[in-house]
Structures are given as structure tokens and as C-alpha cells.
C-alpha positions in Angstrom: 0.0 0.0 0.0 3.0 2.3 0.9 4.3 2.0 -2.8 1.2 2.4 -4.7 0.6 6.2 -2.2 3.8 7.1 -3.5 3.2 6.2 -7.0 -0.2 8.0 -7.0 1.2 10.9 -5.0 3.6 11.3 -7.6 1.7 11.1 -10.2 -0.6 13.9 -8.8 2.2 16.6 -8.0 3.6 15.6 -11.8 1.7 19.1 -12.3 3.5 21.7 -10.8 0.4 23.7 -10.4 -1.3 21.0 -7.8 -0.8 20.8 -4.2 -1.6 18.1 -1.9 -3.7 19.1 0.7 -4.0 16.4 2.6 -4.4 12.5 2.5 -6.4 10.1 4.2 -7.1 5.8 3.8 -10.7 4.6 4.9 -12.6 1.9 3.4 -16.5 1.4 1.9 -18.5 -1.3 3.4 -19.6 -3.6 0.8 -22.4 -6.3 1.7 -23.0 -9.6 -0.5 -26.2 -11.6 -1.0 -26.7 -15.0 -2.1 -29.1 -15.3 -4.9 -31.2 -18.2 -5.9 -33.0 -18.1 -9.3 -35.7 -19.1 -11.6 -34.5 -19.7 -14.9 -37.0 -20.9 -18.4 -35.8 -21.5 -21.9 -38.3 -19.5 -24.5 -38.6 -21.0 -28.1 -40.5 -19.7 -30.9 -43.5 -21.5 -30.7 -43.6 -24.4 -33.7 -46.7 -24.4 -35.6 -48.1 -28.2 -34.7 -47.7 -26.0 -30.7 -50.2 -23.1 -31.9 -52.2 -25.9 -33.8 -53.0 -27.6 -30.6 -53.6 -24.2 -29.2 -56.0 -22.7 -31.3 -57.9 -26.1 -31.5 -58.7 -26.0 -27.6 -59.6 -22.5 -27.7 -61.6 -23.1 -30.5 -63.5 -26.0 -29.9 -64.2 -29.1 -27.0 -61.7 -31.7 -27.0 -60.7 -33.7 -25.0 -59.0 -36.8 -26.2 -55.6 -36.9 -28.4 -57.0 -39.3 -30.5 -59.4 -36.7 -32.0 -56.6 -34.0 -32.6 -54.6 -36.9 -34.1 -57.1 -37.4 -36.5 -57.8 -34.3 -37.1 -54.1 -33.2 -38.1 -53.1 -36.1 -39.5 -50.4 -36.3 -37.3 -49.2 -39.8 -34.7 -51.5 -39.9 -31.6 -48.1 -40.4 -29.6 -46.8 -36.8 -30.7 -50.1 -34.9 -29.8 -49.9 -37.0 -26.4 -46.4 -35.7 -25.5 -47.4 -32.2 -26.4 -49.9 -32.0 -24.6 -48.5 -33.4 -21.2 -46.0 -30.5 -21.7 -48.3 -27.9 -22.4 -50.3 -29.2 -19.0 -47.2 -29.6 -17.3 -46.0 -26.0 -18.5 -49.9 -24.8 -17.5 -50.7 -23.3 -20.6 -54.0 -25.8 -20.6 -56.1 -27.6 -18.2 -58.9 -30.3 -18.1 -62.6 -29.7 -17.6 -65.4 -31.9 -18.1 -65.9 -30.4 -21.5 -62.3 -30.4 -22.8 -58.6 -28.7 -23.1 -59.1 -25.3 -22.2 -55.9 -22.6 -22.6 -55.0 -20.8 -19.0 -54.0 -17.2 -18.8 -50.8 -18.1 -19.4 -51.8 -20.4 -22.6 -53.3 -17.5 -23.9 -50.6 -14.9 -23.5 -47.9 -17.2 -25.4 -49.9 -18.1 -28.2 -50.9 -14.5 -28.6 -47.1 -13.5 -28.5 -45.7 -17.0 -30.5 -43.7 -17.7 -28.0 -43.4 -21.1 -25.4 -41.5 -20.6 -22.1 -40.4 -23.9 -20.5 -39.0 -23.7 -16.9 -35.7 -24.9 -16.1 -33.2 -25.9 -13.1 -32.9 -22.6 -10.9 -29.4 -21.2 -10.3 -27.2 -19.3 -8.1 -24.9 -16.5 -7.8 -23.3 -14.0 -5.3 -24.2 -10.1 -5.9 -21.9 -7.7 -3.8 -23.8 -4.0 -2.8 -21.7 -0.8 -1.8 -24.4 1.8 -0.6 -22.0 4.3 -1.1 -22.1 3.9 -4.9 -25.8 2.7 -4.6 -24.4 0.0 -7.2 -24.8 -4.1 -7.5 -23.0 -6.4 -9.2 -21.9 -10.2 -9.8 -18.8 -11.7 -7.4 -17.3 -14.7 -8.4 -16.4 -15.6 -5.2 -17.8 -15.2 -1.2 -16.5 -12.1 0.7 -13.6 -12.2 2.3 -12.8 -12.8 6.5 -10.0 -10.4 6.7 -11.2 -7.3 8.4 -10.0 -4.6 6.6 -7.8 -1.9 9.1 -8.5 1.9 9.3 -11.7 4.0 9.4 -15.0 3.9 6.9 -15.6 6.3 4.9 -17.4 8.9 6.3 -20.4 8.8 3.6 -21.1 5.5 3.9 -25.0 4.7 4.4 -27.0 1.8 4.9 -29.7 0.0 2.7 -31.8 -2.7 1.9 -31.7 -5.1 -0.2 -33.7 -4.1 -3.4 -34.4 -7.8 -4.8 -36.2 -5.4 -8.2 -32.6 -4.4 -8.8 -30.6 -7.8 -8.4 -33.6 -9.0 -10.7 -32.5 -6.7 -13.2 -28.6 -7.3 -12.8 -29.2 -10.8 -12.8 -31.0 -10.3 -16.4 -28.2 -7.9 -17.7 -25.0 -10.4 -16.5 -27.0 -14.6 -17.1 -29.4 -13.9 -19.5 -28.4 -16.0 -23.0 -29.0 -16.4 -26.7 -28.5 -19.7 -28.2 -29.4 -21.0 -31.8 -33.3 -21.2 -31.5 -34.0 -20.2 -28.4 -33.3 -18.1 -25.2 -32.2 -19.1 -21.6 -33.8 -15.8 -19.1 -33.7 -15.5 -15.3 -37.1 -15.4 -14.4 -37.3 -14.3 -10.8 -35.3 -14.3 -7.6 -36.5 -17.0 -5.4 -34.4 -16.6 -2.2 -32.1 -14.0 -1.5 -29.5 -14.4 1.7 -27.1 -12.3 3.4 -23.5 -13.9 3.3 -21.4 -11.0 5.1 -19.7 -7.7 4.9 -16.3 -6.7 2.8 -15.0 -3.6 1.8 -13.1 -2.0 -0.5 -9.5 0.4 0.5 -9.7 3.9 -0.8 -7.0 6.4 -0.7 -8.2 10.1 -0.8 -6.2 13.4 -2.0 -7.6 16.6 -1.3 -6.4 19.2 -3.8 -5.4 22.6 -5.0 -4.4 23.5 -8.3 -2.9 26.7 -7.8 -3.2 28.2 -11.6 -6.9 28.0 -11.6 -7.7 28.5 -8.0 -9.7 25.4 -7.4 -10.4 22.9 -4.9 -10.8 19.1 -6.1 -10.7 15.3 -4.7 -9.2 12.3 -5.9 -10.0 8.9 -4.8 -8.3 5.8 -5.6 -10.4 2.6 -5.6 -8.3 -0.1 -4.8 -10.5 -3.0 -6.4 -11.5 -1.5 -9.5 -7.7 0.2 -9.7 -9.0 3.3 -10.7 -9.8 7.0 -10.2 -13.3 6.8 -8.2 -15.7 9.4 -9.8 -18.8 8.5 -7.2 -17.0 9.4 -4.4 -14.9 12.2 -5.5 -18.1 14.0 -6.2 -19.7 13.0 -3.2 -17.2 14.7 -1.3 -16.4 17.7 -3.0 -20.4 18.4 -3.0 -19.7 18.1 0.8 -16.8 19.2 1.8 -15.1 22.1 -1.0 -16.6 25.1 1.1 -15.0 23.7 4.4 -11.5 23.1 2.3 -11.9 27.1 1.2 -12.5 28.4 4.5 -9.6 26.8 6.0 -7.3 28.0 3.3 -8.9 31.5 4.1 -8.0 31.3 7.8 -4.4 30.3 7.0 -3.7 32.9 4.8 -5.0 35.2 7.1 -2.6 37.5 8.5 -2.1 37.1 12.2 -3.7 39.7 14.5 -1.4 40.9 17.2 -2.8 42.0 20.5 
């Protein structure tokens, strides 16, 4: 940590206009969330599908042997369909026949067939301070990170809308013929708390009279925009006034 300040200090005071004000190392707490997830695969629905489909909604049937006949197409095939249509609850059975379910109806409107598959799993990591999610490959860490937290840092639920959405954005797939899309977040449980090191420069650039902070994120390895501006919006004024008081010149009695 001691090389990579003086490397960043460094390159900061490479313009001879800047002055380091001051410096300071605090972390952000980060939280992470075990997510399980509904997954389905979604084909465009064949034609022998909408077939079926339009037949029950059309008319009372309620043996594959009739739609067999009917289509001219092997008793076996209609039979299989239609246990995974059932299964899938696009249809159900009353006295009078096959009748399409919400859910029947909405798909065949839109062509489409959605066909649940094994849910899944996967870490998301939260840092309030950036009131930003995303995807960890691995469980957070049991080292406990030394020196202060930042002095922003606020607490907040979970928003399972938002890990939803994530979850979209990072697993959702397109293979030949058909999609693979996270359906919904069945379970969703805290794991622990990590954090991430900052180091923080408070600055003056001398030519243009201005006040300014740069943060260093030490897991992303790059300038932190977020929190720069989150503490200049705070904390510029304050910087000013002390300047102002130090320049003044001393009052003798």
C-alpha cells in the first residue's frame, strides 16, 4: 500500500500547479447476498404447438386421439405435447375439454413457449456508497479490513427489483433457437460484509484557483468518480474556509 501512495502521489504533483492538501485511507463497506433463481428457456413457438392451441380454444376436445385425426399427425406426438403444455400450464382439463390458462393464452398471442428450467445461483456484492450491484465470483472475504470507513457511507436494503435486473443484464443468454432468461429471484441471503481500501487526495491547483478530490479505488484500480463527487459536493466550502483562515494574516494584540 505504501508504494502504490507514493506512485499515486507522484503522479498527482507531476503538475506543478497541484498541491496536496491532505491525505487520508478509509474503506466502503460492501455487503453480498446470495441469490437463488428461476430460470426458463423461451422458443418460438412451432406451428403443430399453436395448432393444438387454437384447437382447444376453438373447440371441446378432450382426447388426443381426435386432434390426431384431425391433423393427420401420430397420436403419440399430440400425447407428448400436450402433457407439456399441462405440465408448463398453458392448458387444463374440464369436463368439457382442453381449455388454454392465462398463461396459454398470452404465449400463443405472442408465439412464443416458455419452458421452466433448473434454478441457479450466484453472489451479488452491494456498496451503498455507490448505490451500485453487481456479480462476485467468489464469497466475501474474512479479513477485516484496518482503518476508518468512509465517512459517507450509508446503509440499505436489499432491493431484490434491482438484483432482478442485474441478474437479467450479466446470465441472461441467446442460443441457436431459443433463449435461456432469469425469471425471478427465489431466495435471496445475506452472506457478510467486505470492503473495498480507498486512498483520498484533497487538492489545489494553484493556476486555476480550485479545490478538487481524488479517490483511488483499490478494487477497480481506478480513479473513483462516485465518491470524488460526493465529497467535493460536501466538503469544498469547508477546504476554502480553512485556506482562508491560514492565509490570514495574524492579528497581534
Amino acid at each position: 500500500m505504501v508504494k502504490l501512495v507514493d506512485k499515486l502521489r507522484m503522479e498527482l504533483a507531476s503538475n506543478g500547479n497541484v498541491e496536496i492538501v491532505n491525505e487520508l485511507s478509509w474503506h466502503v463497506p460492501l455487503v453480498s447476498y446470495e441469490v437463488s433463481f428461476s430460470r426458463v428457456k423461451r422458443f418460438k413457438m412451432d406451428i403443430l404447438m399453436k395448432m393444438l392451441l387454437l384447437a382447444f380454444q376453438e373447440a371441446d376436445i378432450r382426447r388426443p386421439a381426435a386432434l390426431a385425426e384431425m391433423l393427420f399427425v401420430e397420436e403419440l406426438f399430440i400425447r407428448d405435447l400436450i402433457d407439456k403444455m399441462h405440465h408448463t400450464q398453458l392448458i387444463r382439463l374440464d369436463p368439457k375439454g382442453y381449455r388454454l390458462t392465462d398463461k396459454g393464452y398470452g404465449q400463443l398471442e405472442k408465439g412464443i413457449f416458455e419452458e421452466a428450467m433448473e434454478s441457479d445461483e450466484a453472489i451479488a456484492s452491494f456498496s451503498a456508497a455507490h448505490n451500485r450491484y453487481w456479480l462476485a465470483e467468489e464469497p466475501p472475504g474474512q479479513t477485516q479490513t484496518e482503518g476508518p470507513v468512509y465517512r459517507y457511507a450509508v446503509e440499505q436494503a436489499a432491493d431484490e427489483s434491482r438484483i432482478r435486473e442485474l441478474l437479467g443484464q450479466e446470465k441472461n443468454t441467446t442460443e441457436e433457437g431459443y433463449q435461456v432468461l432469469v425469471a425471478d429471484v427465489l431466495a435471496l441471503d445475506e452472506l457478510g460484509h467486505d470492503s473495498i481500501p480507498c486512498i483520498e487526495f484533497q487538492l489545489y491547483d494553484r493556476k486555476q484557483d480550485l479545490f478538487y478530490a481524488r479517490v483511488w479505488n483499490t478494487r477497480s484500480g481506478t480513479w473513483d468518480e462516485v465518491l470524488q463527487k460526493q465529497i467535493e459536493k460536501q466538503e469544498l466550502l469547508a477546504w476554502r474556509e480553512a485556506m482562508a483562515i491560514q492565509e490570514s494574516p495574524t492579528e497581534h494584540a
